[in-house]
LOKOLKE-28556 format. One record per residue (C-alpha): y, x, z. Coordinates in steps of 0.05 Angstrom, whole numbers, padded with zeros to 5 digits, always signed. Example, Ala and Ser with C-alpha at 12.3 -4.5 7.8 and 13.67 -1.06 7.14 Angstrom:
<rs>
-00090+00246+00156;-00021+00273+00143;
</rs>
This chain:
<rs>
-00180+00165+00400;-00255+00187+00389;-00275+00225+00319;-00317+00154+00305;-00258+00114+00315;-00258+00049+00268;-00214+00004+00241;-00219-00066+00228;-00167-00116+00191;-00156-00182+00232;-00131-00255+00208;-00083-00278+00254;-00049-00344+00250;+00000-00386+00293;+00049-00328+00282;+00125-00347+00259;+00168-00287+00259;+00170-00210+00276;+00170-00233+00345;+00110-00260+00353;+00082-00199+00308;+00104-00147+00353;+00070-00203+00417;+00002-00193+00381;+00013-00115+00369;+00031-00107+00448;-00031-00155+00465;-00076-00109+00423;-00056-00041+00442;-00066-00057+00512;-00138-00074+00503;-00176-00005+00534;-00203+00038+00470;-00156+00008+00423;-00106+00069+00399;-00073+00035+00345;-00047-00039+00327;-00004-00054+00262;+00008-00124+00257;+00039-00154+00191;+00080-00224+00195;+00075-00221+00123;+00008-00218+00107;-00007-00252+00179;-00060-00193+00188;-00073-00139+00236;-00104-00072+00229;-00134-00047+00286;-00166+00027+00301;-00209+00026+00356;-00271+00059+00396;-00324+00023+00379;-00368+00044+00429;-00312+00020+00477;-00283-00047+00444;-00315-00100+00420;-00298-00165+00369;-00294-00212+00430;-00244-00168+00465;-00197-00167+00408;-00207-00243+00401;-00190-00253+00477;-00130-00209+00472;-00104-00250+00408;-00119-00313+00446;-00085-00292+00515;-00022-00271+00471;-00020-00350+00449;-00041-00338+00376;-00092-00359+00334;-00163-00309+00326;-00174-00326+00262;-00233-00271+00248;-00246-00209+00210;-00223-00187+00146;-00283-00185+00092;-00269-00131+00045;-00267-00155-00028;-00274-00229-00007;-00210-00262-00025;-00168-00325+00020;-00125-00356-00035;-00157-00410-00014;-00127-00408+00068;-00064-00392+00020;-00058-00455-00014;-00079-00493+00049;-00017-00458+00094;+00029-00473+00033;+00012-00545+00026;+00014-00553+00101;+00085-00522+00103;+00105-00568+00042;+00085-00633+00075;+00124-00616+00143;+00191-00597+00103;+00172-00669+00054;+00168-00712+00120;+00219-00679+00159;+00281-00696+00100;+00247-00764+00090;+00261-00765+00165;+00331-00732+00163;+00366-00755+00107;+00380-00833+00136;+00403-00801+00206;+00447-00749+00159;+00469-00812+00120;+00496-00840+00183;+00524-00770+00216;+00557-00737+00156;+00605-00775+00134;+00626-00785+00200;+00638-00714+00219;+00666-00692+00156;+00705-00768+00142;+00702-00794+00198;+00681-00860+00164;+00635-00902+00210;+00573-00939+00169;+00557-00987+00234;+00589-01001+00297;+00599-00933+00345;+00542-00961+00395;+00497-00979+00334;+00505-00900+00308;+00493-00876+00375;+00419-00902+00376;+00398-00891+00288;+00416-00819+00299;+00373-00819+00369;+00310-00862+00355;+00315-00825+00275;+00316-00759+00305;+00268-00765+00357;+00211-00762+00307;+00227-00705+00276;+00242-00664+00332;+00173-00691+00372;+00122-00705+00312;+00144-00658+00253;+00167-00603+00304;+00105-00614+00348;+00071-00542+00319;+00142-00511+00329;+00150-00535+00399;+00085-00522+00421;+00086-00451+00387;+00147-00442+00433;+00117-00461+00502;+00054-00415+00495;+00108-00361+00471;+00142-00373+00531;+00084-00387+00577;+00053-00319+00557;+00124-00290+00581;+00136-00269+00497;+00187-00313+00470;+00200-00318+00396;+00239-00347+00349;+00210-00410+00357;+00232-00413+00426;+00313-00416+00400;+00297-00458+00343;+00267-00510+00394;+00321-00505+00448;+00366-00516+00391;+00343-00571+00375;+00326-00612+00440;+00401-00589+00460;+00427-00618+00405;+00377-00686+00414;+00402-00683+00495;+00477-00705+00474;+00444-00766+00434;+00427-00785+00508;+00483-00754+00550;+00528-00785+00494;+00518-00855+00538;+00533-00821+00606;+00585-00773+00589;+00642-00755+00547;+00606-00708+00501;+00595-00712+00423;+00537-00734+00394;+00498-00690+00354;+00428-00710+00356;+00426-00716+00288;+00440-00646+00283;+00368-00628+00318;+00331-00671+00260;+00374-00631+00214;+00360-00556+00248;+00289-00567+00234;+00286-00597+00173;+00335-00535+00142;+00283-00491+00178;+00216-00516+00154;+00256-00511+00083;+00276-00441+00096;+00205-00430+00125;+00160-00465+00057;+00206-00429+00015;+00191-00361+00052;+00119-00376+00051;+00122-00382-00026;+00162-00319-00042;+00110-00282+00009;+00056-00314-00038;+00083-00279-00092;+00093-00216-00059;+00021-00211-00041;+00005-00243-00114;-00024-00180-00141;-00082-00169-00085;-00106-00240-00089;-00109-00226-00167;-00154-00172-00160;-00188-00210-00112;-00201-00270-00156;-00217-00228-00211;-00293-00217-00189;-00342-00270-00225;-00383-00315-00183;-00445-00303-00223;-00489-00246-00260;-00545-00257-00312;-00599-00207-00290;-00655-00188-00332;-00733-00192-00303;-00781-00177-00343;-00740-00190-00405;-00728-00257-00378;-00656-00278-00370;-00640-00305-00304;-00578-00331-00274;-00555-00311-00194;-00491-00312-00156;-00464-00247-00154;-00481-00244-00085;-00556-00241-00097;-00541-00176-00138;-00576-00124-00108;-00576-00042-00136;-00616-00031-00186;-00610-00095-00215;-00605-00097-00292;-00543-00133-00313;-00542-00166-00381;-00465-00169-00398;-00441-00209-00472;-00380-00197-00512;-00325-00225-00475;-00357-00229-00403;-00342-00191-00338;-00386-00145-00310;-00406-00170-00253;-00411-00102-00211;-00400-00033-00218;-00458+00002-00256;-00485+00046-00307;-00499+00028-00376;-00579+00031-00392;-00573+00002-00456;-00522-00022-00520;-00455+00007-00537;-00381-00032-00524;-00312-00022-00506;-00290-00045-00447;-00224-00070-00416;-00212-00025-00350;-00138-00044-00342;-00146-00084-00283;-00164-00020-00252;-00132+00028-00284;-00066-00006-00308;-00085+00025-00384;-00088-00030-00435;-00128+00009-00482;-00201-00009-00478;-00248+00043-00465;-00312+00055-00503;-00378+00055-00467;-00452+00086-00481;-00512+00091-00455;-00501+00130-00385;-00429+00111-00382;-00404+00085-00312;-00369+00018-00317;-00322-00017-00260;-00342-00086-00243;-00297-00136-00250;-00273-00105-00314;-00284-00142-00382;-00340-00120-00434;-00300-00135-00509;-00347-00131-00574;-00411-00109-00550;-00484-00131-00513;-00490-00084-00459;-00549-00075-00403;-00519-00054-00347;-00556-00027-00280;-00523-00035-00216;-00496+00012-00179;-00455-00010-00128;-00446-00080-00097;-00411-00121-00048;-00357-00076-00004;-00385-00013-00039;-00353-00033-00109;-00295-00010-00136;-00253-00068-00142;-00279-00078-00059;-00251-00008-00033;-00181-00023-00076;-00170-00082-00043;-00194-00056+00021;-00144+00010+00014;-00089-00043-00008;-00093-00084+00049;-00097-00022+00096;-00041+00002+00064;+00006-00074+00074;-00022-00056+00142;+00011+00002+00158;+00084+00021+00173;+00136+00068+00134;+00174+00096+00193;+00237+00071+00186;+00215+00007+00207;+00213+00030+00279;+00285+00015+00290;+00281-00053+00261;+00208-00059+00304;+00251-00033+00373;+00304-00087+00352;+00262-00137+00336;+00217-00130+00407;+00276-00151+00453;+00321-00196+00405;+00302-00259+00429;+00315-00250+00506;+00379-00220+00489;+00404-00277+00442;+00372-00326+00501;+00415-00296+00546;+00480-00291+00502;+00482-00359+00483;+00479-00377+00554;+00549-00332+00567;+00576-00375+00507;+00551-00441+00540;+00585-00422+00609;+00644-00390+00568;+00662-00456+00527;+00652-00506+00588;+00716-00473+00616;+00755-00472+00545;+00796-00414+00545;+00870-00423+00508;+00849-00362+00465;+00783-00397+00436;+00818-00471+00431;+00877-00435+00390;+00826-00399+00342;+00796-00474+00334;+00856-00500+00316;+00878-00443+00267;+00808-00451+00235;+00813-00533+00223;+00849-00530+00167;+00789-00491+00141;+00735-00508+00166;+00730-00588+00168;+00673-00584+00218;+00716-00550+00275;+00752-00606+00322;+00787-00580+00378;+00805-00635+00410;+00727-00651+00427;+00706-00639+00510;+00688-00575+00536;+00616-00597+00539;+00619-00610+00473;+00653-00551+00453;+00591-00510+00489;+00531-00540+00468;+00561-00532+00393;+00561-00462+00412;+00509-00443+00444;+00456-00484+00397;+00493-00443+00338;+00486-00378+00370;+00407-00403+00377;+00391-00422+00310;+00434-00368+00277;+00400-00315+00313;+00334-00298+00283;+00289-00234+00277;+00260-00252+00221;+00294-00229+00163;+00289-00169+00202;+00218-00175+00208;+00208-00180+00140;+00257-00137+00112;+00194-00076+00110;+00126-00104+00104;+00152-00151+00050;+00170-00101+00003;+00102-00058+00025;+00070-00118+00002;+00100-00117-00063;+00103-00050-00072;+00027-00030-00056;+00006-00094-00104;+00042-00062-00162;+00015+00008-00153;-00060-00025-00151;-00042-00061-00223;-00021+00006-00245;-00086+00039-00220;-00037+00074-00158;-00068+00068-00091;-00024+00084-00041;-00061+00098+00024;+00004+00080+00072;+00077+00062+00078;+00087+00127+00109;+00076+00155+00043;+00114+00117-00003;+00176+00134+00050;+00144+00213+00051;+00142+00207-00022;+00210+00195-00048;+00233+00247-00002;+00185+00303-00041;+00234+00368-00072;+00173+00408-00093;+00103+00383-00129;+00052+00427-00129;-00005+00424-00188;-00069+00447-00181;-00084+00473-00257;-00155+00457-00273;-00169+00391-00276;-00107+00380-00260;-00050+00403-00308;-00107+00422-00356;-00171+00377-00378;-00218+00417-00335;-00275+00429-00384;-00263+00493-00406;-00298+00514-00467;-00340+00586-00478;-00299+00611-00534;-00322+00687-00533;-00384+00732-00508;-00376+00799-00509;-00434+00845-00495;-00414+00907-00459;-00477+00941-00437;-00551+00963-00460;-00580+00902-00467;-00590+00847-00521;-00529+00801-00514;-00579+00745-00509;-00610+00774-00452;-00555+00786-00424;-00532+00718-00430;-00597+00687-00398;-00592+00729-00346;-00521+00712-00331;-00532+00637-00341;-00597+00632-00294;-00547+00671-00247;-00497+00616-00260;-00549+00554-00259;-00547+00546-00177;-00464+00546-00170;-00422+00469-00175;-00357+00520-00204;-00339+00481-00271;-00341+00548-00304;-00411+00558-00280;-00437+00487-00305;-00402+00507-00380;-00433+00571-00382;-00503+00555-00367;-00493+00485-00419;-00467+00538-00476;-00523+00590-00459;-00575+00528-00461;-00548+00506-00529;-00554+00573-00561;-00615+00601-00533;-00648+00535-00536;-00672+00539-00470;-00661+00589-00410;-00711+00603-00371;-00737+00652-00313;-00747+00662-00230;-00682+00661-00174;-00709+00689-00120;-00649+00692-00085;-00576+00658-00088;-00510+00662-00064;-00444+00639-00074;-00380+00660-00055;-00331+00604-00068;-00260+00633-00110;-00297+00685-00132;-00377+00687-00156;-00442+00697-00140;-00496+00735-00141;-00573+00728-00147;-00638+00763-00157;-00678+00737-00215;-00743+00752-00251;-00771+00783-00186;-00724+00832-00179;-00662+00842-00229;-00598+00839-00198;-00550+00798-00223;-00471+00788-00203;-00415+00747-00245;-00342+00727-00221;-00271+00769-00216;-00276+00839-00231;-00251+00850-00161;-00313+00820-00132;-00357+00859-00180;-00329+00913-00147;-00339+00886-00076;-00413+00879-00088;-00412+00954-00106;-00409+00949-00188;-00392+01021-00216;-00312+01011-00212;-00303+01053-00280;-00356+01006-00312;-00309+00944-00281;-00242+00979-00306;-00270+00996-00376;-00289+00918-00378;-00223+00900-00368;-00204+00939-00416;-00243+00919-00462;-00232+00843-00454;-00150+00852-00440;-00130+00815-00510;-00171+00759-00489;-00135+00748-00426;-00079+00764-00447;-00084+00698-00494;-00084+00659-00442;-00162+00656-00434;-00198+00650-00370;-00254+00719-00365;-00313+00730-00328;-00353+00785-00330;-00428+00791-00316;-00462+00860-00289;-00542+00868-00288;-00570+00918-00246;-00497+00949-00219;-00475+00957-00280;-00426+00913-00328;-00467+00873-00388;-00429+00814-00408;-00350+00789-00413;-00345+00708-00421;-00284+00675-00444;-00267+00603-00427;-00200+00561-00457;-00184+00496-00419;-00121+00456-00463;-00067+00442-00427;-00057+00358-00415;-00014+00330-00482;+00025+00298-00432;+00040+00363-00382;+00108+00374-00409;+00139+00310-00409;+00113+00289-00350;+00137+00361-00324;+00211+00354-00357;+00220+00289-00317;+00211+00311-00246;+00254+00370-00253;+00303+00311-00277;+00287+00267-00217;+00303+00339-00163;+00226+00358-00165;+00206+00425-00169;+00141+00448-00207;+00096+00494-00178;+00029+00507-00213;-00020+00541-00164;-00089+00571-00193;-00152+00610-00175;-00142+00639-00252;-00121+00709-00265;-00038+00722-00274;-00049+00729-00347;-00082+00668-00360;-00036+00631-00301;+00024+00651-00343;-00001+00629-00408;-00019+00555-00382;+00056+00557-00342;+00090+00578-00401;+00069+00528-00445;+00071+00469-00389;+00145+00494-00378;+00128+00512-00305;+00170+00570-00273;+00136+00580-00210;+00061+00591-00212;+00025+00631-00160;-00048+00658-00183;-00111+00684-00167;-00118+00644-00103;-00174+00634-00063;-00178+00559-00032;-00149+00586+00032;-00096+00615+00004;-00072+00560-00024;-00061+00521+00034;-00014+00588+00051;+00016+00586-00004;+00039+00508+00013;+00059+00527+00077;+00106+00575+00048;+00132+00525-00001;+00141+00474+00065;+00181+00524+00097;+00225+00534+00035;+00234+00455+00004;+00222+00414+00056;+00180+00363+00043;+00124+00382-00012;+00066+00342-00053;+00000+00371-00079;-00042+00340-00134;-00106+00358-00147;-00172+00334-00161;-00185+00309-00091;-00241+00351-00077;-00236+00422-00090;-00166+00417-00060;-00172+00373-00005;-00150+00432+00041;-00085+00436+00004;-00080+00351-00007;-00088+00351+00071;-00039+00410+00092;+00025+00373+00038;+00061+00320+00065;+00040+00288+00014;-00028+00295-00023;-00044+00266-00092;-00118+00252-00125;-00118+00244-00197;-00190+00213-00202;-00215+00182-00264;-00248+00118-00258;-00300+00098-00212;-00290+00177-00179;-00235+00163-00131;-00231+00216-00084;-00184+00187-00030;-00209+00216+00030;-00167+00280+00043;-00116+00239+00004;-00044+00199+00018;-00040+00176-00060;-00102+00164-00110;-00084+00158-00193;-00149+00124-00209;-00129+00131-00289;-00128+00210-00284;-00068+00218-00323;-00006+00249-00303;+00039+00205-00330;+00022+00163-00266;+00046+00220-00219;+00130+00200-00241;+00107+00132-00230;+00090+00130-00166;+00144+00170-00149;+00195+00119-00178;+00149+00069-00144;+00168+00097-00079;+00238+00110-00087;+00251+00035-00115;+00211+00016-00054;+00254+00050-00002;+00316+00022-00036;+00291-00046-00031;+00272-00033+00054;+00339-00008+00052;+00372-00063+00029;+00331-00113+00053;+00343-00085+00132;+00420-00084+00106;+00427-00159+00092;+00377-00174+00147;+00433-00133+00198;+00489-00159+00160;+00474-00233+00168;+00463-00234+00246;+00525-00176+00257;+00571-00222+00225;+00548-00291+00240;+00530-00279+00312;+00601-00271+00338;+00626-00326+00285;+00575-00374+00324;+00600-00349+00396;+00674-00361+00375;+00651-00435+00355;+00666-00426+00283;+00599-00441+00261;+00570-00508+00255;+00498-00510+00279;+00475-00540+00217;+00515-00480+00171;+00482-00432+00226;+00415-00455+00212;+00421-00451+00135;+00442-00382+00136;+00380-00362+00186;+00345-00395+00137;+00376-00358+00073;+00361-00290+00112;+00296-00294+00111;+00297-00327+00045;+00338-00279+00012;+00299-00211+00035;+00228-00229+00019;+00266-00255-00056;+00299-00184-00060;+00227-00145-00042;+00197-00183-00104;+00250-00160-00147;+00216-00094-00137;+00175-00116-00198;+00242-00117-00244;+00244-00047-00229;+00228+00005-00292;+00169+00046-00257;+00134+00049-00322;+00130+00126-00360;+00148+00120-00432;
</rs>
């Protein structure tokens, strides 16, 4: 796949199980330039990565089409469907509603014969009300199911539609063959197989509705309209007409309509739909605000920032959905089960059909063990009878799609929750990657520690003034992006008032400091005493330095020092606080098997001081970038499977070499490039979350692929031995399905919340 390689989320529709799914997925893939399809029967989307330059939108729509399935266009990002929701779920109500209003006389008639054997009319009178009632539902209300069934099968794909439809015009066929030959009739029982699996199918459709609640929610929670301000003249647009730069007048109580930056007034605002943190936070003048997000007790102008896809609330959902898009890998055995299930059970309930037509003793004597059990089971009835009974069972009972469902269902759930909590997982292969971490790895500024670490001394150590000294070390200091630097030169600014002077030249060395000419020709280096050293400072001067400033590192405080024409002038000390919530947060993955490991660019001293009070027993410091990655490597070959959190952009290296990498981002500044996790609310609190996230969501896929193996193991051979009634067959297919998507939302009863 080419370095430009994009990917685009498709709306499919026409699907009806994990067969037709893994249809689309096969149709996809083999269009030239596509490397990647991921097709999701629950969300009935597709994400697809592709060459651009190679593929195009009608060639994915083509391949869709030639599969049999409906094209049903491309995702918008931030634009919500809960309105094709609604529509799907109301269409799925009305089929189940007319298909019992159908059933129920013909069932009226047929029960209490089969389980009675009380006749309501004459036998020739039941023979044609269970064949002219059933014939409706099988060839109106089924109509969508049967046709589904002959494209499936015409495009050489068959899914479960194709057994539920043989099922049912097998059973229909003895209302017919009930006049010609000795055979039972059951047609009835086809009204009844579809009517149990529309039910089975609307109820499905509503628990996957509240699976994939949460990313409609965030959808839906973007207003329609803004109130701009021209000219000091309020005018109302739909948000659509937003453009940046706009100024946004936002009242007490409204939504901001985009994301932005406050120009004018002063309010708190509610950011928990982002951020999952229910205390409001307070804005000023500068202040970035998320759109979507509510404005509480203030007037606020507000200029826009971002708009459309580019918002905030956009890239979540867009990440979200990429995420339900994706696979956790231990789906592929239900996905290499699921691809040739149908032509299997197509060809074992023909063996069962051919099998019963010849009755042998050893299946008639299990029937007539089981009668006294199971009033449904009659012996005595004709081989042909015996076989279709069968062989329609084994049809209906058979059905991927609890298998299907058993993994992107709880995905769905799963990545829905960590969006409310301000988690954004980028893919199911890390939530599965994730439970399985033994060692975390914490970057320490920014990280473990606030990241704004405060001048707390100045030391002068040469011949000049200490506030020349301190100019010239700030000027030095003014060109580098290092936090350190950016404190330094803000402290220096505040005390001298203003700093001033010439850089003639500039350089950085990333880890470790830079150097510059100034004022035409001074010399001027700051960082490590080891690179003082490499630049060719004195290395008595540098050693009588860090002498000097020992009791200062020794407190746990970060020291620069600063050297002015090759020899030493200045010693800075910074303090960065350690997070109030390090230690807990700490304390409770060593009690879920996690091991702490703090890695720094810091000197050992200070390292020690920040691990000591964290509780952290493994720190490694004074590393370069580069070296951290190392140092993961090594941790990789020790533990296993190892997570990094950082800030997302200083330690992408080290996000990107971890199995998995976390972002702790605050806000609107969600680095989630280089990462596999993003904690938008920049506390660490969230990090044991989305652990226990993960690990509730694995048990869930576990259990869900349990019960979704466990019903077909044990029915399957309970329908071959003719123990199953086709209409008890059908309402366990049905509870399958019904029963794993019901068990992924019980993922939200799970306690993923850090007290």
């Amino acid at each position: 796949m080419a370095q430009n390689a994009a990917k685009r989320v498709l709306r499919i529709g026409g699907m009806s199980c994990a067969s037709c799914a893994a249809a689309v997925e096969k149709a996809l893939e083999s269009v030239p330039g596509v490397g990647d399809a991921v097709v999701n029967f629950a969300t009935e989307k597709a994400v697809v990565t592709y060459d651009p330059s190679k593929v195009s939108e009608e060639a994915l729509e083509r391949a869709v089409h030639d599969a049999g399935y409906d094209y049903l266009g491309v995702e918008d990002e931030g634009a919500g469907h809960t309105d094709d929701f609604q529509e799907k779920l109301r269409i799925s109500r009305n089929r189940m509603i007319w298909a019992w209003a159908l059933t129920l006389p013909v069932m009226a008639v047929m029960v209490p014969d089969m389980l009675f054997g009380a006749h309501l009319f004459s036998m020739k009178a039941m023979k044609w009300i269970m064949l002219i009632g059933s014939a409706p539902v099988v060839f109106i209300v089924g109509f969508p199911t049967l046709k589904t069934a002959w494209s499936s099968v015409r495009h050489r794909a068959p899914t479960m539609d194709v057994l539920i439809s043989l099922g049912m015009l097998a059973a229909l066929s003895t209302g017919v063959l009930v006049f010609f030959l000795p055979v039972g009739n059951y047609s009835a029982v086809a009204a009844m197989i579809l009517a149990f699996h529309l039910t089975g199918r609307y109820i499905e459709a509503q628990a996957r509705g509240r699976a994939s609640s949460a990313i409609r929610k965030l959808m839906d929670l973007e207003p329609e309209d803004a109130v701009l301000l021209v000219n000091g003249v309020e005018t109302k647009v739909p948000l659509s007409s937003v453009k940046v730069g706009d100024l946004m007048l936002v009242r007490p109580g409204q939504r901001i309509p985009t994301d932005g930056r406050v120009v004018h007034g002063e309010s708190s605002v509610d950011e928990s739909m982002a951020t999952g943190e229910s205390m409001p936070v307070h804005k000023t003048v500068g202040s970035e605000v998320i759109g979507a997000s509510i404005n509480l007790d203030g007037v606020l102008q507000v200029e826009a920032t971002r708009v459309g896809r580019d918002t905030f609330l956009a890239q979540v959902v867009k990440l979200v959905e990429e995420a339900q898009g994706t696979k956790v890998p231990i789906q592929a055995f239900a996905d290499k089960v699921t691809r040739g299930f149908v032509p299997v059970v197509l060809v074992l309930s023909s063996l069962t059909f051919v099998v019963w037509l010849v009755s042998p003793p050893f299946l008639l004597g299990l029937l007539e063990r089981a009668q006294t059990l199971l009033p449904w089971v009659n012996p005595g009835a004709s081989p042909l009878t015996l076989a279709i009974l069968a062989s329609v069972s084994v049809l209906v009972i058979a059905c991927p799609c609890a298998l299907g469902l058993a993994t992107p269902t709880a995905l769905v759930v799963s990545s829905g929750m960590g969006a409310e909590r301000g988690i954004l997982i980028r893919s199911g292969e890390a939530i599965q990657t994730l439970r399985d971490v033994k060692a975390m790895v914490f970057d320490k500024t920014g990280t473990l520690t606030y990241g704004k670490p405060e001048v707390t001394d100045v030391i002068n150590l040469g011949t000049l003034s200490e506030g020349e000294a301190l100019r010239l070390t700030a000027l030095a200091e003014q060109g580098s992006e290092h936090p350190l630097a950016q404190r330094l030169f803000a402290y220096a600014a505040s005390r001298l008032g203003n700093v001033t002077g010439q850089v003639d030249e500039f350089r950085s060395t990333p880890g470790k400091g830079v150097e510059a000419v100034l004022d035409g020709g001074r010399r001027v280096v700051v960082g490590r005493p080891g690179f003082l050293q490499e630049k060719g400072i004195s290395g008595e001067s540098v050693q009588e330095a860090v002498t000097k400033v020992k009791d200062l590192a020794l407190s746990g405080k970060t020291v620069i020092l600063s050297a002015v024409d090759g020899q030493v002038a200045l010693a800075v000390a910074f303090l960065d606080t350690l997070k109030p919530e390090a230690q807990k947060v700490l304390r409770a993955l060593k009690e879920m098997g996690i091991e702490p490991v703090m890695l720094t660019g810091d000197n050992e001293r200070t390292a020690r001081a920040i691990a000591e009070e964290a509780g952290i027993t493994r720190f490694v410091a004074e590393l370069l970038p580069e070296d951290k990655v190392t140092a993961i490597r090594a941790l990789q070959d020790e533990f296993g499977t190892v997570a990094m959190v950082g800030d997302g952009i200083n330690d992408a290296p080290s996000l990107v070499q971890a199995n998995v990498g976390i972002a702790i981002g605050t806000g609107t500044d969600i680095a989630i490039e280089s990462s596999d996790v993003t904690v938008v609310r920049g506390e660490l609190s969230s990090i044991v979350e989305a652990v226990r996230l993960s690990r509730a969501t694995f048990r869930k896929i576990k259990q869900n692929l349990f019960w979704a193996l466990f019903y077909n193991v044990v029915a399957i051979p309970l329908a071959v031995l003719g123990l199953l009634h086709p209409i008890i067959a059908e309402s366990a297919m049905a509870l399958s399905s019904v029963t794993v998507v019901t068990n992924a939302n019980l993922l939200r009863r799970e306690k993923i919340r850090f007290e």
